[in-house]
N, C-alpha and C positions, 0 to 999 in steps of 0.2 A: 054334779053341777058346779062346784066352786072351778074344777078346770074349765069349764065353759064360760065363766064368768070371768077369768083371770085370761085366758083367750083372746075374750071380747076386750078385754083391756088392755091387751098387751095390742089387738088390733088397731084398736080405736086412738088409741096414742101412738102406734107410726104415721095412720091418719093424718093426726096433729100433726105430728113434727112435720110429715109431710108439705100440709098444710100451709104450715106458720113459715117451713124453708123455701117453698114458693112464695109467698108472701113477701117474704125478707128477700128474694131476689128478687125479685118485680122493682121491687123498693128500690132497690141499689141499683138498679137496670135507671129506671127511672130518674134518678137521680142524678147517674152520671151523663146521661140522655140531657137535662139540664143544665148541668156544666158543661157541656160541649157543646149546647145548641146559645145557651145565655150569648156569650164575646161573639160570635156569627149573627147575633141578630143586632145585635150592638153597633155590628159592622153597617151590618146588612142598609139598617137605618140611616148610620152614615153616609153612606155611598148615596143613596136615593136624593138626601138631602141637599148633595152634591153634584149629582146629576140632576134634577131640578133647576140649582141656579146656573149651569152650565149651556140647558135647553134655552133657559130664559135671553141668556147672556147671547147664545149664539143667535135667537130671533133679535135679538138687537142690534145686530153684527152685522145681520141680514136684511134688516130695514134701513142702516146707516147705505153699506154697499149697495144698495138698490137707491137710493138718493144721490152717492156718489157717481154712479153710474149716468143717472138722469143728466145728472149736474154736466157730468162731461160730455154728451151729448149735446147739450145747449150750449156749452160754449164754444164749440166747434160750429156751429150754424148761425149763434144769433149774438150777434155783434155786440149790444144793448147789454146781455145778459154777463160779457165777458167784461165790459166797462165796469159794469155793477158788484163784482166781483174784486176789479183793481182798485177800485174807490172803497168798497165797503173792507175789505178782509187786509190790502195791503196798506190803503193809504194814499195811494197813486192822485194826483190831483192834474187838471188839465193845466195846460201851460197859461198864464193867466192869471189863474185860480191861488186862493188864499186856505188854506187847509185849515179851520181850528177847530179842535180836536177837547171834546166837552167831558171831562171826567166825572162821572156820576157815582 
């Protein structure tokens, strides 16, 4: 019987080692799994936070051009609209006319 019992012991403890050296790889699988995954999601975050204000940026870009576009539209048609333009953005004053200019 004590070979039987020294057997089971000599079994039962490659087991373990077995055990414990799966364990201990997992571990270090895992780990480096986390070092490599950590800086890519670091990024990851970056970039989204960046493409966000870019989506944002470009719907602005695309409401300006879509105003701009109206704009020039109308001033090719309506006469009033092109006056209001020379007076208000350039300055343009009718002949006559006394320009004063109220700094707020």
């Amino acid at each position: 019987m004590p070979a039987m019992a020294e057997h089971y012991l000599r079994t039962k403890n490659k087991r373990e080692a077995f055990s414990m050296l799966w364990l201990l790889a997992v571990l270090v699988l895992g780990i480096v799994a986390v070092i490599l995954y950590f800086p890519n999601y670091a990024r990851l975050k970056q970039l989204r936070s960046e493409n966000e204000k870019l989506i944002l940026k470009n719907k602005q870009l695309a409401a300006e051009i879509a105003d701009l576009e109206k704009k020039s539209k109308r001033v090719g048609k309506d006469p009033y609209f092109y006056e209001k333009i020379a007076r208000d953005e350039l300055g343009v004053a009718k002949e006559g006319e006394i320009v004063i200019d109220i700094q707020e």
